[in-house]
Backbone as JSON Lines, residues from 0, in Angstrom:
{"i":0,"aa":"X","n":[67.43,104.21,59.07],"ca":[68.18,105.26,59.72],"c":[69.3,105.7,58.78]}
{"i":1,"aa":"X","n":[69.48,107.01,58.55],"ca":[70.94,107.24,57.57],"c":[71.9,107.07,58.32]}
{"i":2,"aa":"X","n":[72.7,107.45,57.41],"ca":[74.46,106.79,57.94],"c":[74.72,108.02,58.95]}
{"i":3,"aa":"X","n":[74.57,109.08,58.7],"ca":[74.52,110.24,58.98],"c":[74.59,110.12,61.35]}
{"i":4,"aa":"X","n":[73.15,109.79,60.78],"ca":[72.96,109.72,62.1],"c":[73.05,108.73,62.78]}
{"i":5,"aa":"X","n":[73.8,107.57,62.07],"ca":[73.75,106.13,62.66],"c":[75.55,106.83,63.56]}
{"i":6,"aa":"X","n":[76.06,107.01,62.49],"ca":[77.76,107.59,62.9],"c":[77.53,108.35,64.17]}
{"i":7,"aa":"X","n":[76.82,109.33,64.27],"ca":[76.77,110.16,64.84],"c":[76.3,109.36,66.03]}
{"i":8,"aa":"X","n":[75.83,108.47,66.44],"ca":[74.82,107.45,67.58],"c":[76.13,106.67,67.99]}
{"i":9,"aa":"X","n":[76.76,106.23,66.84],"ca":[77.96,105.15,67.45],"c":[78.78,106.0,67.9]}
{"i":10,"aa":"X","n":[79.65,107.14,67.71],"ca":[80.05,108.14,68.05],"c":[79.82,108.07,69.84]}
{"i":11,"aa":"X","n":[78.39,108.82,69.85],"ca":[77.97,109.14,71.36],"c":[78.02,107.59,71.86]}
{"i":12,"aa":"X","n":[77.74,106.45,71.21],"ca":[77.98,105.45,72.53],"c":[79.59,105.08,72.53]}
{"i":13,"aa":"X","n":[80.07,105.21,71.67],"ca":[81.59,105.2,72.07],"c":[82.15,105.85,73.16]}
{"i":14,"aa":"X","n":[81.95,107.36,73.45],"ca":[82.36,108.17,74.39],"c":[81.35,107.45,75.39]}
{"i":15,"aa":"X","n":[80.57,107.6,75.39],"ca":[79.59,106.56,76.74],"c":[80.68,105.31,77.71]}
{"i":16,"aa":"X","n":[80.54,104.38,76.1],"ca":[82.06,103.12,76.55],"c":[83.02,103.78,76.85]}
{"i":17,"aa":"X","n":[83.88,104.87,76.77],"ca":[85.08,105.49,77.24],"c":[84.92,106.32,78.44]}
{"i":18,"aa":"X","n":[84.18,106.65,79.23],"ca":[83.62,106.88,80.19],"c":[83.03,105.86,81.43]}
{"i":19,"aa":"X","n":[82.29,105.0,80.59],"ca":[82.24,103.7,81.78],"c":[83.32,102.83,81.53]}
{"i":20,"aa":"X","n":[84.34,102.6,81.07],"ca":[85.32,102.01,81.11],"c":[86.06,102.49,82.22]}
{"i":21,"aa":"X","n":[86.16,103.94,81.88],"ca":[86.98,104.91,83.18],"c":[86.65,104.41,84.66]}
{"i":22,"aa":"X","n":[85.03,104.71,84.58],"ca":[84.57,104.68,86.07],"c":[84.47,103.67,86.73]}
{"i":23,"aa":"X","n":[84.97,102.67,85.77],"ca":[84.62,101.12,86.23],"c":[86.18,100.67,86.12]}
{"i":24,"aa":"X","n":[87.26,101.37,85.85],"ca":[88.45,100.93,86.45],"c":[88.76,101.78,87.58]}
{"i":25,"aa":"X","n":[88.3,102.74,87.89],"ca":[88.43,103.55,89.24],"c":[87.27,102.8,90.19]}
{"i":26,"aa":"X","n":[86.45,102.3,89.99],"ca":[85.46,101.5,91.31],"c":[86.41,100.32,91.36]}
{"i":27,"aa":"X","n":[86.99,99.8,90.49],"ca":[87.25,98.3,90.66],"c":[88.82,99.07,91.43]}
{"i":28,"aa":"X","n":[89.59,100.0,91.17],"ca":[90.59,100.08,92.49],"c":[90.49,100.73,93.38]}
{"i":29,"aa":"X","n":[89.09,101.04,93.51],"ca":[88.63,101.65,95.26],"c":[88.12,100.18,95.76]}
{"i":30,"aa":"X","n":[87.88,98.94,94.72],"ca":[87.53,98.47,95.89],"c":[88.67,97.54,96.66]}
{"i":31,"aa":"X","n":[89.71,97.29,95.36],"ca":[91.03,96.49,95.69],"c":[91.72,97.62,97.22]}
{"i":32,"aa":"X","n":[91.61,97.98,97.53],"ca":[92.24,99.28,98.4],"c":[90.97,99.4,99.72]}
{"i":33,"aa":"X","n":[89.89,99.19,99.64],"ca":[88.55,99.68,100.5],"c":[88.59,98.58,101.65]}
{"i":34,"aa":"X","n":[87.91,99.02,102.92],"ca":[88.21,98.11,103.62],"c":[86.3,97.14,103.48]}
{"i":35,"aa":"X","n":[86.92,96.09,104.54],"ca":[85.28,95.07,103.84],"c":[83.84,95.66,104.16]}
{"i":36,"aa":"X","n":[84.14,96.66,105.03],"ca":[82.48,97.17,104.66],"c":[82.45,97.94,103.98]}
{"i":37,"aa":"X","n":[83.17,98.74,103.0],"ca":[82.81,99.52,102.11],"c":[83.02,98.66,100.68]}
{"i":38,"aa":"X","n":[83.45,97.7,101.03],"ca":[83.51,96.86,99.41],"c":[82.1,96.41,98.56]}
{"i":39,"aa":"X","n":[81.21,96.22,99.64],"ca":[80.0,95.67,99.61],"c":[79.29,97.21,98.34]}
{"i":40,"aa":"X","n":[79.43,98.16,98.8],"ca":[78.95,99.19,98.87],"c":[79.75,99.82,97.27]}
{"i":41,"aa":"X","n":[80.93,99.29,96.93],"ca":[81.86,99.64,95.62],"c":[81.77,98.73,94.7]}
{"i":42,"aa":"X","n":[81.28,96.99,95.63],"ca":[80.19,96.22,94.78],"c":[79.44,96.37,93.98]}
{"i":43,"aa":"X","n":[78.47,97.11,94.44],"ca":[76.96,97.36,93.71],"c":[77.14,98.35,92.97]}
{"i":44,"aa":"X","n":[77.85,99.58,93.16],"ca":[78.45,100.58,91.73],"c":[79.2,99.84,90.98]}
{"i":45,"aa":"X","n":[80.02,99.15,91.04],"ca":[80.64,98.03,90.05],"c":[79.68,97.3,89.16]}
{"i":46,"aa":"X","n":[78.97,96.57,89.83],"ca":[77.74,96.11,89.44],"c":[76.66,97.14,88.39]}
{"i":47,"aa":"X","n":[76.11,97.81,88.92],"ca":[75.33,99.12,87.85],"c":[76.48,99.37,86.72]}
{"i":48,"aa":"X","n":[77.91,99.84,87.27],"ca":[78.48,100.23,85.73],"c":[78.77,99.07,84.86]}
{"i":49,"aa":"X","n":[78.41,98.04,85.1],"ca":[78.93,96.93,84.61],"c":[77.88,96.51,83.43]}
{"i":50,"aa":"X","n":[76.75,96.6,84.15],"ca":[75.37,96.47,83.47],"c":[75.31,97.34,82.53]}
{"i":51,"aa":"X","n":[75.54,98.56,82.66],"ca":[75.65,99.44,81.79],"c":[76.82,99.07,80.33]}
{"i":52,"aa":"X","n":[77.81,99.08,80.75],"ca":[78.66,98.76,79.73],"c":[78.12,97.34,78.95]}
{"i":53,"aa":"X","n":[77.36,96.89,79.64],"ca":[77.36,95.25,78.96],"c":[75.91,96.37,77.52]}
{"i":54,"aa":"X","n":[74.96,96.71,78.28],"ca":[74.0,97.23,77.52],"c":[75.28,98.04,76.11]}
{"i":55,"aa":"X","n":[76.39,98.48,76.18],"ca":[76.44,99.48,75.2],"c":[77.01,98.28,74.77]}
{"i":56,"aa":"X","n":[77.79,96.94,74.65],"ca":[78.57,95.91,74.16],"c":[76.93,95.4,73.44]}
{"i":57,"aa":"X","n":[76.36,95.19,73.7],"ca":[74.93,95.14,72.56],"c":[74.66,95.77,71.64]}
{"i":58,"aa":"X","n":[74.78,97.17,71.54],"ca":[74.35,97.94,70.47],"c":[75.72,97.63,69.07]}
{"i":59,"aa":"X","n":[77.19,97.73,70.36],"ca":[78.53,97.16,69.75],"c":[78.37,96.02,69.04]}
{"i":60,"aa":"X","n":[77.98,95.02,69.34],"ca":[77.63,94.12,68.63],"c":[77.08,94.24,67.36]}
{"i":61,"aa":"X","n":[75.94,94.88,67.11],"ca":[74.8,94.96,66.49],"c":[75.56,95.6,65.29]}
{"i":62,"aa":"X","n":[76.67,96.79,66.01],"ca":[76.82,97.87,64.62],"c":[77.93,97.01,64.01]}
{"i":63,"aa":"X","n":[78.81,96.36,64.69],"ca":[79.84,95.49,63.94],"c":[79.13,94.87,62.11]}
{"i":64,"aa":"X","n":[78.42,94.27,62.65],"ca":[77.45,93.31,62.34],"c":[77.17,93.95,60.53]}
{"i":65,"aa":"X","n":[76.36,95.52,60.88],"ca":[76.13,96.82,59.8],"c":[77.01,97.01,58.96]}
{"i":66,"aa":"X","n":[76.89,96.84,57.93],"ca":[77.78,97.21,56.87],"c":[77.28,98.52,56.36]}
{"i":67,"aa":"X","n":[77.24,99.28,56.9],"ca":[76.71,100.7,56.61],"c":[77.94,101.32,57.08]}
{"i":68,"aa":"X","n":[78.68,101.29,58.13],"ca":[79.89,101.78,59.17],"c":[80.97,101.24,59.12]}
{"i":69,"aa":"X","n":[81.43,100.44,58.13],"ca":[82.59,99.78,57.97],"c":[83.38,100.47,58.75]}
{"i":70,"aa":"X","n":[83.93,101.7,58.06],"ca":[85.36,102.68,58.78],"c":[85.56,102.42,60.55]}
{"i":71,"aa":"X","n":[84.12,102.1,60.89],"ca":[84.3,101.86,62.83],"c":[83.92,100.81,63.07]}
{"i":72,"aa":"X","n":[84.22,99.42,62.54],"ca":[84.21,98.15,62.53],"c":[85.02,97.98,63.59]}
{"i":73,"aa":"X","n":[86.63,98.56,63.23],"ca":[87.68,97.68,64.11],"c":[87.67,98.43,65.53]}
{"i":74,"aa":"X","n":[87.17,99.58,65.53],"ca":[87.25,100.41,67.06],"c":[85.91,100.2,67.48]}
{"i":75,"aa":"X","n":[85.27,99.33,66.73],"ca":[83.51,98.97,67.78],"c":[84.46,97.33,68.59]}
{"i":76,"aa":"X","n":[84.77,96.66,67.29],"ca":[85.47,95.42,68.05],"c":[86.63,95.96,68.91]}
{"i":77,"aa":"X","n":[87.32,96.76,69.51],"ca":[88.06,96.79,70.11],"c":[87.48,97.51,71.67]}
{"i":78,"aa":"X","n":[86.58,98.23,71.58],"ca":[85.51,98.55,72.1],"c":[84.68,97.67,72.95]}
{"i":79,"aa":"X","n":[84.38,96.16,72.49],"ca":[84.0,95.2,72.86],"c":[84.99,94.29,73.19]}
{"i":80,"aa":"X","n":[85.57,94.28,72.87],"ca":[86.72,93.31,73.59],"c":[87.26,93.68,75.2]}
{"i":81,"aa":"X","n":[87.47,95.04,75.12],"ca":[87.38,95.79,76.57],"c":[86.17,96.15,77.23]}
{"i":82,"aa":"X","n":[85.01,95.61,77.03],"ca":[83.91,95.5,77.95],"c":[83.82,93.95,78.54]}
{"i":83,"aa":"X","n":[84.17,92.84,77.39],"ca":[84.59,91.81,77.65],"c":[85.56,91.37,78.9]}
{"i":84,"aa":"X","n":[86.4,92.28,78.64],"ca":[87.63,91.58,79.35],"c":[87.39,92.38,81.37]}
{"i":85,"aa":"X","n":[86.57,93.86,81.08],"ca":[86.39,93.98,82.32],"c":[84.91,93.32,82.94]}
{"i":86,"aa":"X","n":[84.01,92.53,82.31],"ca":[83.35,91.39,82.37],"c":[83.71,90.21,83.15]}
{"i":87,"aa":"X","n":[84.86,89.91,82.59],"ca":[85.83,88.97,83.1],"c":[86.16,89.34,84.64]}
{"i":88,"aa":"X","n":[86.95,90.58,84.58],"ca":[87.36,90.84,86.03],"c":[86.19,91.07,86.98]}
{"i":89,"aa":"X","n":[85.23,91.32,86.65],"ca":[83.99,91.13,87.47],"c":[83.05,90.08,88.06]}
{"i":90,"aa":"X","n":[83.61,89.42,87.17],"ca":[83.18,88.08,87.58],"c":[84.15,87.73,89.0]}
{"i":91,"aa":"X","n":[85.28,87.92,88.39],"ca":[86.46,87.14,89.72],"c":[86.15,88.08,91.16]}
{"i":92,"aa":"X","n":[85.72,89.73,90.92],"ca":[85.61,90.31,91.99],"c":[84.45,89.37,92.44]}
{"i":93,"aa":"X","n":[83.36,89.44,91.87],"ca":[81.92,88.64,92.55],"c":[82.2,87.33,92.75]}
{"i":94,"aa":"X","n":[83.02,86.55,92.67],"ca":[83.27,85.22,92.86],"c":[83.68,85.48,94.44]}
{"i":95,"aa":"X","n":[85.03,86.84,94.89],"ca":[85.7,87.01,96.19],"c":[84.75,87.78,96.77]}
{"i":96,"aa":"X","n":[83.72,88.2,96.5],"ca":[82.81,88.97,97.38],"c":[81.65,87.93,97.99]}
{"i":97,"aa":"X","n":[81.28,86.78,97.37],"ca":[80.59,86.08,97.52],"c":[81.3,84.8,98.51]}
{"i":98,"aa":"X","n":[82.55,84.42,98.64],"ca":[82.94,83.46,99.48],"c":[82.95,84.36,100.44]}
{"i":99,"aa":"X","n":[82.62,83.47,101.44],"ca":[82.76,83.64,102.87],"c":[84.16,84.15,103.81]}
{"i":100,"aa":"X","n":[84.07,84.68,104.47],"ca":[85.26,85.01,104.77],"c":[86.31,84.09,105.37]}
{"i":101,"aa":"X","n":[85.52,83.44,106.3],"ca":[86.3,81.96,107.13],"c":[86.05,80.62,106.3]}
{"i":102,"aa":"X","n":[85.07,80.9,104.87],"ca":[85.02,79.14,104.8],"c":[85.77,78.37,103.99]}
{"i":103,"aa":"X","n":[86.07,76.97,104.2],"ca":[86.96,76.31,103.57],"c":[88.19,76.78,102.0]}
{"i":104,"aa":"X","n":[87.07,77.54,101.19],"ca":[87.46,77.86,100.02],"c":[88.21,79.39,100.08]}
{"i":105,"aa":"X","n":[87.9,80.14,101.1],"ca":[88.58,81.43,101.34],"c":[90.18,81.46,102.16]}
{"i":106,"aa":"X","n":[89.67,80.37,103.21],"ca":[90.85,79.88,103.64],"c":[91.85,79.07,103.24]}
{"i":107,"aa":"X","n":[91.51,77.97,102.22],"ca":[92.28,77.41,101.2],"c":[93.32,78.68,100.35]}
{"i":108,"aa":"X","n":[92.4,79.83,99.63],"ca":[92.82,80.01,98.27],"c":[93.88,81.31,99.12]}
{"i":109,"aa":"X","n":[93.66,81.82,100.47],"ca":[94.75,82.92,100.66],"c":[95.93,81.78,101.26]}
{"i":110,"aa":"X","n":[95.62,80.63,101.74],"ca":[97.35,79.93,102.1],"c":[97.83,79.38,100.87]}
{"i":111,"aa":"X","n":[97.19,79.02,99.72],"ca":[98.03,78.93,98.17],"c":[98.34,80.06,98.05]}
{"i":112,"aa":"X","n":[97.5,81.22,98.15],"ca":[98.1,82.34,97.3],"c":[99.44,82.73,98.28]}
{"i":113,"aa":"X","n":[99.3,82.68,99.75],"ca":[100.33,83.06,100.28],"c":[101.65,82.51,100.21]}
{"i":114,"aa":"X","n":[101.11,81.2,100.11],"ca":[102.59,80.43,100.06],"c":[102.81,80.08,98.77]}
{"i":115,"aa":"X","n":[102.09,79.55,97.63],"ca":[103.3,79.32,96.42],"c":[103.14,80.76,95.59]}
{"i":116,"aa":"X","n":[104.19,81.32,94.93],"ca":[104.35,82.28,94.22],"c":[104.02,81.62,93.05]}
{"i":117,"aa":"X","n":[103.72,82.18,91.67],"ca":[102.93,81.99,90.9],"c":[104.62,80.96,89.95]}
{"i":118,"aa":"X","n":[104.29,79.9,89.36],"ca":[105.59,79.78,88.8],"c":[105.22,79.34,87.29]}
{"i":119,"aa":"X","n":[106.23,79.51,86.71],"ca":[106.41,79.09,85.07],"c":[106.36,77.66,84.93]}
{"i":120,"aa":"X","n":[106.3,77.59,83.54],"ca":[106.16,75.87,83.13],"c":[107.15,75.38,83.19]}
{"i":121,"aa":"X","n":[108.46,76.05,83.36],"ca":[109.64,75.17,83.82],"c":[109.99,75.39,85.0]}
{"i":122,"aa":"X","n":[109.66,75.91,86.13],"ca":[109.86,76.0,87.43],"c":[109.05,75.01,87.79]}
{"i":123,"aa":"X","n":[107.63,74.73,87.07],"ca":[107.02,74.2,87.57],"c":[107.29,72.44,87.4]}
{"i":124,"aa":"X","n":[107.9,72.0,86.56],"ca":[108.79,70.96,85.93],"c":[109.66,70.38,86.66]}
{"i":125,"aa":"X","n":[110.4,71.58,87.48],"ca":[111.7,71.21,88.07],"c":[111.03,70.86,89.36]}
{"i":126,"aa":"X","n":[110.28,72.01,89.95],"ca":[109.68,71.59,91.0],"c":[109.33,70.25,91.1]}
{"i":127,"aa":"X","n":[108.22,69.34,90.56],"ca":[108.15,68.28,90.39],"c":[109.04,67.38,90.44]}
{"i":128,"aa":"X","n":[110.2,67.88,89.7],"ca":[111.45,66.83,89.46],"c":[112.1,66.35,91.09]}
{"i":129,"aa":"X","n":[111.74,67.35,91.76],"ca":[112.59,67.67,93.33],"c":[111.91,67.29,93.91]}
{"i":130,"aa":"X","n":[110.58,67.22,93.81],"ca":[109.94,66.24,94.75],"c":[109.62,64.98,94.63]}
{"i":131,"aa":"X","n":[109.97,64.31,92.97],"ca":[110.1,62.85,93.03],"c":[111.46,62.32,93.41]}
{"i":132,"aa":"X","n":[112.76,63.13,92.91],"ca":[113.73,62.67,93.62],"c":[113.98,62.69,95.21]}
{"i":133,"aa":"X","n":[112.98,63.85,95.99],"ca":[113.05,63.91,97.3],"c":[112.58,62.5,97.93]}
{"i":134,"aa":"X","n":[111.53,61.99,97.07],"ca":[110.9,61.0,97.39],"c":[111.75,59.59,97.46]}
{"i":135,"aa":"X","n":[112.07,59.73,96.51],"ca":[112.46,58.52,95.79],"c":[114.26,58.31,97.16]}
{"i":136,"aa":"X","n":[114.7,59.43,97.46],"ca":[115.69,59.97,98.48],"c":[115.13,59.02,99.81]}
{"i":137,"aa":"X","n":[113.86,59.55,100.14],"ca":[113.21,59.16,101.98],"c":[112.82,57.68,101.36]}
{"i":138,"aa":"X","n":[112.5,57.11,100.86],"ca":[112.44,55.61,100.61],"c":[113.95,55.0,100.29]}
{"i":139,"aa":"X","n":[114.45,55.27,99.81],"ca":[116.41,54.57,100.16],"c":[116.27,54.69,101.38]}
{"i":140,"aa":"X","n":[116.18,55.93,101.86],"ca":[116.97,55.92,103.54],"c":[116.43,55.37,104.45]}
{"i":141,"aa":"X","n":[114.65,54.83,104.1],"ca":[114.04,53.79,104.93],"c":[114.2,52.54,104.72]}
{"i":142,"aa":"X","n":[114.73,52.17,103.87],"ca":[115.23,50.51,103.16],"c":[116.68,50.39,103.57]}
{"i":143,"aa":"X","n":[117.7,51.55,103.62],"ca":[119.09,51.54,104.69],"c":[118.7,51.26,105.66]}
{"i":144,"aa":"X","n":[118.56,51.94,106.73],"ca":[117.5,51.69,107.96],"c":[117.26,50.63,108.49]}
{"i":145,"aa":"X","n":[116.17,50.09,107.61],"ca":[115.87,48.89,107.49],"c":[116.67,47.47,107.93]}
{"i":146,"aa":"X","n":[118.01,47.78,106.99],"ca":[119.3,46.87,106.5],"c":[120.11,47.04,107.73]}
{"i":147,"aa":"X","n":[120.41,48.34,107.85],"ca":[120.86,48.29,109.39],"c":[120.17,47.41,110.71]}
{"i":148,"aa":"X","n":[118.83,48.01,110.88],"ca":[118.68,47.29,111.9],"c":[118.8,45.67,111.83]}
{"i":149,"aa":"X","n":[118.46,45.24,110.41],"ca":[118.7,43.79,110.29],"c":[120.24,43.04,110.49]}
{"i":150,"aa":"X","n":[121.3,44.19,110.11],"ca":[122.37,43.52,110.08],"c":[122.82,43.5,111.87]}
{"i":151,"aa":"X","n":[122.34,44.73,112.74],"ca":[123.11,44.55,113.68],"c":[121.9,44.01,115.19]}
């Protein structure tokens, strides 16, 4: 194939990837926003554009690879890195579309998410710290206790 028309091919699947990138961050916040019977339904278009983009992250691959196209090396890899990464978020949507609504693991992960706020490695440190000294606090005051009732 000449270079000619190889450019001209990576070209058109680039705008392809910049287009399903689009439509697949507008399905993925109709469905964050949609209520649960239409999610099912913003699912499966998620799903098709997803497939799709993965098919053009193949050809991406392939041309990286070509040393015929150097000059669009770093915008094929950057190209693929963002089919990658909304890969990623698709997974996590199909992970929450697939639990159940009432079972153990759905009901677990919204009372973590509700109740602890997300914290840092030193919040999360201190936290710890406050609950071994809390601890270490309710065992004195049951060994006082203790001493009391023995002394009187």
């Amino acid at each position: 194939m000449s270079k000619k028309k190889l450019l001209s091919e990576v070209e058109l699947t680039l705008k392809k990837c910049t287009e399903g990138l689009s439509n697949y961050d507008d399905i993925y916040n109709k469905i964050e926003s949609a209520a649960s019977n239409q999610r099912e339904r913003f699912h499966l278009d998620l799903k098709q554009e997803i497939k799709r983009l993965q098919k053009h992250r193949e050809n991406l691959k392939n041309w990286c690879s070509n040393d015929t196209i150097k000059e669009k090396t770093q915008q094929l890899r950057e190209f693929k890195q963002e089919i990658e990464y909304r890969m990623e978020s698709f997974r996590k949507i199909e992970k929450q579309t697939k639990t159940k609504a009432y079972s153990k693991e759905a009901l677990r992960h919204s009372r973590s998410s509700e109740s602890q706020p997300q914290l840092t490695a030193e919040q999360h440190e201190s936290k710890e710290w406050l609950e071994q000294q809390l601890d270490t606090l309710l065992q004195q005051n049951t060994e006082f206790e203790e001493q009391l009732e023995r002394i009187s």
